[in-house]
C-alpha positions as CSV (number, residue, x, y, z in Angstrom):
1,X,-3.8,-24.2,-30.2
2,X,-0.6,-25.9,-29.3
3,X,0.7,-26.3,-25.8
4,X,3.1,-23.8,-26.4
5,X,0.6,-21.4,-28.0
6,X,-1.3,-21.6,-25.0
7,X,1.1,-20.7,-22.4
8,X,2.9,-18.1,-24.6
9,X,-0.2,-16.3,-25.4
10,X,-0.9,-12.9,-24.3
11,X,-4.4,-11.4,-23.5
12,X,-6.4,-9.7,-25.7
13,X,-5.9,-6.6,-26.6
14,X,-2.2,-6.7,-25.2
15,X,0.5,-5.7,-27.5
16,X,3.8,-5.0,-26.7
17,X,4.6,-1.5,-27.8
18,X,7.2,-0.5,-30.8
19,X,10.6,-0.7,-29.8
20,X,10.6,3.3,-29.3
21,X,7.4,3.1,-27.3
22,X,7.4,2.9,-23.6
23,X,3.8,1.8,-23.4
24,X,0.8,0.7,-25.5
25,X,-2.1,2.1,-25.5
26,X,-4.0,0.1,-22.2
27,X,-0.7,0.7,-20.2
28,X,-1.2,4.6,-21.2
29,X,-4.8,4.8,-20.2
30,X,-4.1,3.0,-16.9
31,X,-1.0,5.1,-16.4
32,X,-3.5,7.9,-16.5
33,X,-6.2,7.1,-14.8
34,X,-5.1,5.3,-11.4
35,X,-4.3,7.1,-8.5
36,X,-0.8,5.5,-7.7
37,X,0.5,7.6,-10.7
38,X,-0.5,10.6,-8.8
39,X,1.0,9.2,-5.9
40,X,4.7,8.3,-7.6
41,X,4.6,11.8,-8.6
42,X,4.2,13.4,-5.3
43,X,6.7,10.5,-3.0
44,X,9.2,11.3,-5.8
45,X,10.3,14.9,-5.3
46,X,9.7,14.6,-1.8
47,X,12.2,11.7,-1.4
48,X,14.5,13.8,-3.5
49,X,14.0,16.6,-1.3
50,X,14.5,14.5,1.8
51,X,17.9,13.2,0.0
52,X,19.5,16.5,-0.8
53,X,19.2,17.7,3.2
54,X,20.0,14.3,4.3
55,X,23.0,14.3,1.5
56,X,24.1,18.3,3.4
57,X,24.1,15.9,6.3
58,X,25.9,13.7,5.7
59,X,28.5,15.7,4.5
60,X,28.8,18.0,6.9
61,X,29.2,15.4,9.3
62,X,32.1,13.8,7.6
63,X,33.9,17.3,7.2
64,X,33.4,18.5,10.6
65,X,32.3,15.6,13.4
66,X,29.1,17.3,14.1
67,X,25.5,16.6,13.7
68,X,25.3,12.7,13.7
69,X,21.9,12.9,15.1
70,X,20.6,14.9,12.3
71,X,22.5,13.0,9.9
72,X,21.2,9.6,11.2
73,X,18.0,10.7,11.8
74,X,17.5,12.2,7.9
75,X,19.3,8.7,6.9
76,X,16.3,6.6,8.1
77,X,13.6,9.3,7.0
78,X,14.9,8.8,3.5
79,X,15.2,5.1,4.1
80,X,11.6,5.0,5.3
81,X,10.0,7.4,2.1
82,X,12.4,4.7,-0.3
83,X,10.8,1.6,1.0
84,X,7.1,3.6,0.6
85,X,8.1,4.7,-3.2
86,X,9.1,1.1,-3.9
87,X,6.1,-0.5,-2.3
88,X,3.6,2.2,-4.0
89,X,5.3,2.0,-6.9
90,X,5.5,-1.9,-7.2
91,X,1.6,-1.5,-7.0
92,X,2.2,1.3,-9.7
93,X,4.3,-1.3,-12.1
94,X,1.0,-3.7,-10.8
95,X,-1.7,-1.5,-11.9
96,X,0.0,-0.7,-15.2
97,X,1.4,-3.6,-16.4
98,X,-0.2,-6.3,-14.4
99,X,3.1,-7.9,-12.4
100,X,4.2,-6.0,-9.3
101,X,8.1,-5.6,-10.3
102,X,10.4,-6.2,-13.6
103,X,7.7,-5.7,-15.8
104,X,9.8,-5.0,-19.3
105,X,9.4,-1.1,-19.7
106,X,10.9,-1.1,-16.3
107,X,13.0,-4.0,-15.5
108,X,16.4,-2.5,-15.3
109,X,15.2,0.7,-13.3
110,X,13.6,-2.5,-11.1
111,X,16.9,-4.0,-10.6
112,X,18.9,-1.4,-9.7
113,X,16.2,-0.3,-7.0
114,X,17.0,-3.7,-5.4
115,X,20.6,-2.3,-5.3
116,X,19.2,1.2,-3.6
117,X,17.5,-0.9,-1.2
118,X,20.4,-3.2,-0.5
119,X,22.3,-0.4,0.2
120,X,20.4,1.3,2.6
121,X,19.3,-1.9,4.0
122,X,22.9,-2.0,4.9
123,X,23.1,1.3,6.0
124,X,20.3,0.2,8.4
125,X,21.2,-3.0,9.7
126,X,24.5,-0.7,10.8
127,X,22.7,1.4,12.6
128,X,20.5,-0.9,14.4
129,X,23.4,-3.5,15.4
130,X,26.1,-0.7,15.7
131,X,28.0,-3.3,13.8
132,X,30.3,-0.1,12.6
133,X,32.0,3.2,13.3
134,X,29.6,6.1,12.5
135,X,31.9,7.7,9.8
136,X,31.5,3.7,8.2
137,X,28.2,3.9,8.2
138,X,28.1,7.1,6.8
139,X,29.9,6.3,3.8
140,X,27.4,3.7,3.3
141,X,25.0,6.0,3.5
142,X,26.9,8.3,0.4
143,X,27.3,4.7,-1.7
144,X,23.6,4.6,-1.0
145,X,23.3,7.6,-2.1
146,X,24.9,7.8,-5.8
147,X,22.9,4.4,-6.4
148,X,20.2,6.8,-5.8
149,X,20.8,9.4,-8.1
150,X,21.7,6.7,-10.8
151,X,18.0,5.4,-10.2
152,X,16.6,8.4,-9.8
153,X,18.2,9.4,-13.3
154,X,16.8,5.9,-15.1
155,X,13.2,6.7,-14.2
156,X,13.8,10.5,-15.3
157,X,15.0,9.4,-18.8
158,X,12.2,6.7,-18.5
159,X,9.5,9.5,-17.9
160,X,11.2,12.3,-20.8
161,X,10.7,9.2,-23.0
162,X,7.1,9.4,-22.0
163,X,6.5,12.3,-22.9
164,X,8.5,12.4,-26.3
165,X,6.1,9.5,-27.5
166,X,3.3,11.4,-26.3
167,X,4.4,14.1,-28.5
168,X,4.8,12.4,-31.2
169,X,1.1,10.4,-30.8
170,X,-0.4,13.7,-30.8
């Protein structure tokens, strides 16, 4: 082997899937078989749950004043179950595909999670410097938000092209 050959090669066994396919057949099995799968798929709903109060918040403190405790509070609950998802899941991507973030099935979903977490990093600092004027912050929070739901939608289409390769495998 050449010097190149050796740094470039990958271990056996390990083949990239088809263009179509979201995992090969390893990835699949340890997919299926660890527990922080099972884990992603409970912290998932729940954050979203925990998002669409905390989004009724939000608003509802923008349109009428009141509630900023409530609001603020649900901000950094969501915050908190984010960071959680992100760590469990960068042990997910770990488990799966052997790096703990931008592993090529998932790299763009990775990157804008770093966006998500920026923005409600922000959010936080915010808060915790009272750097700004609650409705500021609040706005954040919304900008945090929509990144959100764009994320949330990647790893959605992510896991109905999953399943449509599963299909097709059977």
């Amino acid at each position: 082997m050449t010097s190149m050959e050796i740094h470039t090669a990958k271990p056996l066994g390990h083949t990239r899937p088809r263009p179509h396919q979201l995992y090969t057949d390893a990835e699949r099995l340890r997919r299926d078989t660890t527990k922080w799968t099972l884990v992603q798929g409970v912290l998932a709903p729940l954050q979203f749950a925990v998002f669409l109060v905390s989004l009724v918040l939000v608003v509802r403190y923008l349109w009428t004043g009141a509630g900023y405790d409530a609001a603020t509070v649900s901000i950094v609950v969501k915050t908190a179950l984010l960071i959680l998802i992100m760590v469990t899941g960068a042990i997910w991507e770990k488990t799966v595909f052997g790096q703990y973030l931008f592993a090529p099935a998932f790299f763009w979903e990775d990157v804008f999670s770093f966006i998500v977490i920026a923005l409600h990093s922000w959010y936080m600092w915010a808060l915790l410097t009272a750097s700004m004027s609650p409705e500021s912050m609040m706005y954040i929070a919304l900008a945090a938000y929509a990144a959100y739901v764009i994320n949330a939608g990647q790893f959605i289409w992510k896991l109905r092209m999953a399943r449509l390769d599963a299909e097709v495998r059977a």
